[in-house]
N, C-alpha and C positions, 0 to 999 in steps of 0.2 A: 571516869573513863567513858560511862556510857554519851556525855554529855561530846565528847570530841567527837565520837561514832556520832552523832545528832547532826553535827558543825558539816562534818566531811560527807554526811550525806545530804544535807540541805545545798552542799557546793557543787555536787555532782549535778542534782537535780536543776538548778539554775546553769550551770554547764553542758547540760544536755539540751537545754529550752534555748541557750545564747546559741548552742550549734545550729539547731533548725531554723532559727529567726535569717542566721548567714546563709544556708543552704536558699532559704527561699527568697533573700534578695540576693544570691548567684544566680537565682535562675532568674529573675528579673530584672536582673543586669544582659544577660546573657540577650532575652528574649530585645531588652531597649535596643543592644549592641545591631541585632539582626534587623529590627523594625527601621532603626535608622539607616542602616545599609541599604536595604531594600528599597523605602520608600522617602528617602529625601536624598537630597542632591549635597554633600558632606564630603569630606573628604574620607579617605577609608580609616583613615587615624583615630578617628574618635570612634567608631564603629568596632574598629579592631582593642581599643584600649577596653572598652566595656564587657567584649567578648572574652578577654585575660582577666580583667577583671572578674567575672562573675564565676571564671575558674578558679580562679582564686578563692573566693568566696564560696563555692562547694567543695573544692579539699579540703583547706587548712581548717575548718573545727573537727573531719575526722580524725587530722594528723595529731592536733591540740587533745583530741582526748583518748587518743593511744596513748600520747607521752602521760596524762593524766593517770589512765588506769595502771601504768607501768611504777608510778612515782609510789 
């Protein structure tokens, strides 16, 4: 038994590191999304999809390990 407690916290702990890795390419999705807006000549479409994007990308691993610590 202790050995599954071992398994399910070695998952958590790669589960928490996979969250931040997404956290910090949302925000540098986010920050691409503005830079291109800003400073090139583009259309807003691609500006705006990076900008969704990289919301995307800092919610859903909180969302993913609420449903985790719930399971």
């Amino acid at each position: 038994m202790d050995e599954l407690f071992d398994v399910l916290d070695l998952v958590v702990d790669v589960g928490e590191l996979a969250g931040w890795l997404f956290r910090i390419l949302g925000v540098v999705a986010i920050l691409a999304g503005i830079g291109l807006w800003l400073f090139t000549d583009v259309t807003l479409l691609v500006p705006a999809v990076l900008v969704v994007l990289g919301l995307v990308l800092l919610v859903v691993p909180e969302i993913l390990l609420a449903f985790a610590e719930l399971a």
